[in-house]
C-alpha positions in Angstrom: 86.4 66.3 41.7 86.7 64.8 44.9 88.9 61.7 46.2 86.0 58.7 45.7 85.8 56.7 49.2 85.2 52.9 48.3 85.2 50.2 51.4 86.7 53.3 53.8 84.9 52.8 56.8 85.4 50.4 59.8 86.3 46.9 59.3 83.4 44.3 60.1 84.9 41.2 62.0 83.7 38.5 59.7 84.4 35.5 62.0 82.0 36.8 64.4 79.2 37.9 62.0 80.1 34.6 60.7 79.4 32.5 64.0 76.3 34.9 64.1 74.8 33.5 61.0 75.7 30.1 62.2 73.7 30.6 65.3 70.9 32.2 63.3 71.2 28.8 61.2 71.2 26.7 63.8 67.9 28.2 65.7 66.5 28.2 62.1 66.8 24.2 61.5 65.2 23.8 64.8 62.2 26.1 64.6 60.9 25.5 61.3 62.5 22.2 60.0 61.0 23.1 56.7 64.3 25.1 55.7 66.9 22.9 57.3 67.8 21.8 53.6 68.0 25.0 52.9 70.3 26.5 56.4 72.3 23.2 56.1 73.4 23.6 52.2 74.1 27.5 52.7 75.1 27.9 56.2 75.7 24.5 58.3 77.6 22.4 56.0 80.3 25.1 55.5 82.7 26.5 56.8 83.4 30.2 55.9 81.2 33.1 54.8 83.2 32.8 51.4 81.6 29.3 50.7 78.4 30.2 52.1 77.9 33.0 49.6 79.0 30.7 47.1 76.7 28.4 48.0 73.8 30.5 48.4 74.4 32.5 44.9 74.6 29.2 43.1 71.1 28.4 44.3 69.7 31.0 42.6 71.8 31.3 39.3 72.5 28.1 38.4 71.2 27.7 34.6 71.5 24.7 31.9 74.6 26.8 30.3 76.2 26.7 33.9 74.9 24.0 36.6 75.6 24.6 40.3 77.9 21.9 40.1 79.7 24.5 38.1 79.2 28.0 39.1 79.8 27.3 43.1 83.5 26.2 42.9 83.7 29.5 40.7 82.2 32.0 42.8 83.5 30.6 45.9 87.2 30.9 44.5 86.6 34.5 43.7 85.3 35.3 47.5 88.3 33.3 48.8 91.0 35.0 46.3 89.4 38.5 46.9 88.5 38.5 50.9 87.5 42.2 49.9 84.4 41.0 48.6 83.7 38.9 51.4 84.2 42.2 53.6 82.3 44.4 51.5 79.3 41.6 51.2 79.2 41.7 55.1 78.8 45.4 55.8 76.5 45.1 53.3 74.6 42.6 55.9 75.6 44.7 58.7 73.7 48.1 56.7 70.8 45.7 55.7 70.0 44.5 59.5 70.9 47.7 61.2 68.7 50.4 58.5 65.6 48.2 57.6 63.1 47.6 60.1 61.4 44.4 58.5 65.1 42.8 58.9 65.0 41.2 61.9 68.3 38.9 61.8 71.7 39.0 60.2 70.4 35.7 58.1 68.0 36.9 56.8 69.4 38.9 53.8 71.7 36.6 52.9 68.8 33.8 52.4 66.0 35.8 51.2 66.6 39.5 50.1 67.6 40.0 46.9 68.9 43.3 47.1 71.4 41.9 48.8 72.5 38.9 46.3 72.3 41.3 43.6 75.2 43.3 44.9 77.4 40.2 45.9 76.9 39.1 42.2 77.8 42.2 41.1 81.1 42.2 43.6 81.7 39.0 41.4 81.2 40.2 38.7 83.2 43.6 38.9 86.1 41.2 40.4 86.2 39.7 37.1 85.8 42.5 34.9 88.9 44.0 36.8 90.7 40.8 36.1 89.8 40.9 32.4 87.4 38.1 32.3 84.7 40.6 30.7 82.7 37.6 28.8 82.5 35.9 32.4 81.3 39.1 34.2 79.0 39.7 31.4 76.9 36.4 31.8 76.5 37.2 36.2 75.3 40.4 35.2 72.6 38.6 32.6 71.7 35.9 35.1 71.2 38.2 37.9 69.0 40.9 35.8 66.8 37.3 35.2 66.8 36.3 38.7 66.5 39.7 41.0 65.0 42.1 38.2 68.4 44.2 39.2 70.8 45.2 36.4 74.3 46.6 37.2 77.3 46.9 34.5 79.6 45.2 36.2 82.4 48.2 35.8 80.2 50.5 38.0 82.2 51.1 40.8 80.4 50.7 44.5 81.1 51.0 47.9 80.5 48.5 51.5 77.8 49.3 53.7 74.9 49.6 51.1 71.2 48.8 51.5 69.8 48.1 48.7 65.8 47.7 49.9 63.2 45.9 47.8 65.5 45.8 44.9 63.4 45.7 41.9 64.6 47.8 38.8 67.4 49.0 40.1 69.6 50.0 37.2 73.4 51.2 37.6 75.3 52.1 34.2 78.7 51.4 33.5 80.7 54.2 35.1 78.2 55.4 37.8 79.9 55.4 41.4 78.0 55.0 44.7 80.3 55.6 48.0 80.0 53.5 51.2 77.1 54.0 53.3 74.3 54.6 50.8 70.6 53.6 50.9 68.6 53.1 47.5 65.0 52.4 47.3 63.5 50.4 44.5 63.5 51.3 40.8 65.9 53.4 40.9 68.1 54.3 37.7 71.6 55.6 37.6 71.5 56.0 34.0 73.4 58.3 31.2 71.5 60.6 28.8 72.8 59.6 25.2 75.1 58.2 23.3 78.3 60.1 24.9 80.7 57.8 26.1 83.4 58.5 28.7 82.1 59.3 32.5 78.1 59.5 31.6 76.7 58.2 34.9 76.2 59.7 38.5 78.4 59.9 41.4 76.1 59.0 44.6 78.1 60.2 47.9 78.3 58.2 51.0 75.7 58.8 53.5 72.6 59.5 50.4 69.5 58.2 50.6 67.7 57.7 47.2 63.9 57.6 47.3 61.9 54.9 45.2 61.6 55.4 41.6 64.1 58.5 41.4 66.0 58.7 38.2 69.0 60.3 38.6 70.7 60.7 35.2 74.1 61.9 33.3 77.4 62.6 35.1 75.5 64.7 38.0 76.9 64.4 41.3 74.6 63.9 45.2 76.9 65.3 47.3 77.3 63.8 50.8 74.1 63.4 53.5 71.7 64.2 50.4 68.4 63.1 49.9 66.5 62.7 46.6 62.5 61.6 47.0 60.5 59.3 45.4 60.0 59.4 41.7 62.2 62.1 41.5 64.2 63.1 37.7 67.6 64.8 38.7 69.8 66.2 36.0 72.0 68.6 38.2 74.4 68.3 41.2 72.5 67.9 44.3 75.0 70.1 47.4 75.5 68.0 50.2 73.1 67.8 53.0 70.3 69.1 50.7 67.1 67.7 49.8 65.2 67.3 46.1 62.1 66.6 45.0 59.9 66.4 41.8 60.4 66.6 37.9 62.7 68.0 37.4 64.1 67.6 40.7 64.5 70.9 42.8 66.3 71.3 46.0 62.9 71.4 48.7 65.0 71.4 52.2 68.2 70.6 53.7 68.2 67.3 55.3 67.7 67.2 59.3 69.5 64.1 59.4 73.7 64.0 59.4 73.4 60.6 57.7 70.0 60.1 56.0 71.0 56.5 54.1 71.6 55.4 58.6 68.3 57.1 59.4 65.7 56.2 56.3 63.6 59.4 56.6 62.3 59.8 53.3 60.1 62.8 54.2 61.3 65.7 52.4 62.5 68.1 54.5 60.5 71.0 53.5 59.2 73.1 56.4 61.0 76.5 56.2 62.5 76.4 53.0 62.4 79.3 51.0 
């Protein structure tokens, strides 16, 4: 198997997508005072994308068995002990903005898109399943299955620079592996095929783009620049730069695009295939 490529790409300057978001804030408060409560508890009353994040996550997890005035100080000490996260959360921003046309500012995922605050629960939540505090990691997985209809083991291992659109039932099993630089539709399933334990899930390469409702399942592996479409069922390796379709999933094309996930062309690729 190939070296896996976590986090490999270029760094993101976080100060300045930080003083970005401020700005966003800041224009926010001012043309639709509505949300000031809103930009001013996330954004304007802190001061660091690591408190922010915690501050926006506790919004929408805080439960009975653990208030905000609990869960914040937590998840903000594991984005300021692990500045990796932080990094990872924004090119996760960066992807969202840059790849999805309805995005029309940096803010924007970070206060509304739940694609987005799924995977920076799960960052927390693999953080402290690598530190041994399995219980803990356990409960963000629960509580952000409840509130983003998204459910990834939190020892699934996943790359920076992923746009995760529309986000609803998107399932990622315990030792499935996405690369950097990936873009997954809605109800998509990274799932195993029994009871076998060991490495049962897929291994998504960087640059894939995974079409809604495609089912990709067992230790099968989409190599790079791949493409699978919509409500697809794959159950066999998928060569790089190559395009599937269908149930079972077949290869249809080869994908025009170097990148597809950068791109988001979710036609299939078919015209002179043989």
């Amino acid at each position: 198997m190939n070296t896996i490529k976590l986090c490999a790409g270029k760094a993101v300057d976080i100060a300045s997508a930080w003083e970005t978001l401020r700005s966003e804030a800041a224009r926010v408060a001012t043309e639709e005072p509505t949300l000031t409560p809103l930009v001013h508890d996330v954004i304007l009353s802190r001061d660091s994308l690591a408190a922010a994040l915690g501050a926006r996550l506790a919004r929408r997890l805080a439960r009975v068995d653990m208030p905000r005035d609990a869960m914040e100080p937590l998840l903000t000490g594991v984005f300021e002990a692990h500045p990796g996260i932080v990094h990872a959360a924004s090119r996760d921003l960066l992807a969202m903005f840059q790849r999805d046309p309805a995005c029309f500012s940096l803010l924007e995922p970070l206060l509304f898109f739940k694609g987005f605050l799924a995977l920076t629960t799960y960052r927390v939540a693999h953080q402290l399943w690598l530190d041994d505090r399995r219980w803990l990691a356990l409960y963000f997985q629960s509580v952000a299955s409840e509130a983003f209809a998204v459910d990834i083991h939190p020892a699934a291992r996943i790359g920076c620079g992923i746009l995760l659109d529309h986000a609803t039932s998107f399932v990622v099993g315990e030792t499935a592996i996405i690369e950097d630089d990936v873009s997954i539709l809605h109800e998509v399933t990274l799932g195993g095929t029994g009871k076998d334990s060991g490495d049962r899930h897929p291994i998504i390469r960087s640059g894939v783009l995974l079409g809604a409702g495609a089912k990709i399942l067992g230790r099968v592996e989409i190599g790079t620049g791949a493409k699978v479409g919509a409500g697809s069922v794959v159950l066999a390796d998928v060569a790089p730069h190559h395009t599937v379709a269908g149930v079972p999933a077949v290869v249809v094309g080869v994908s025009k695009e170097e990148n597809p996930a950068n791109e988001m062309n979710q036609t299939l690729d078919c015209a002179g295939h043989i």
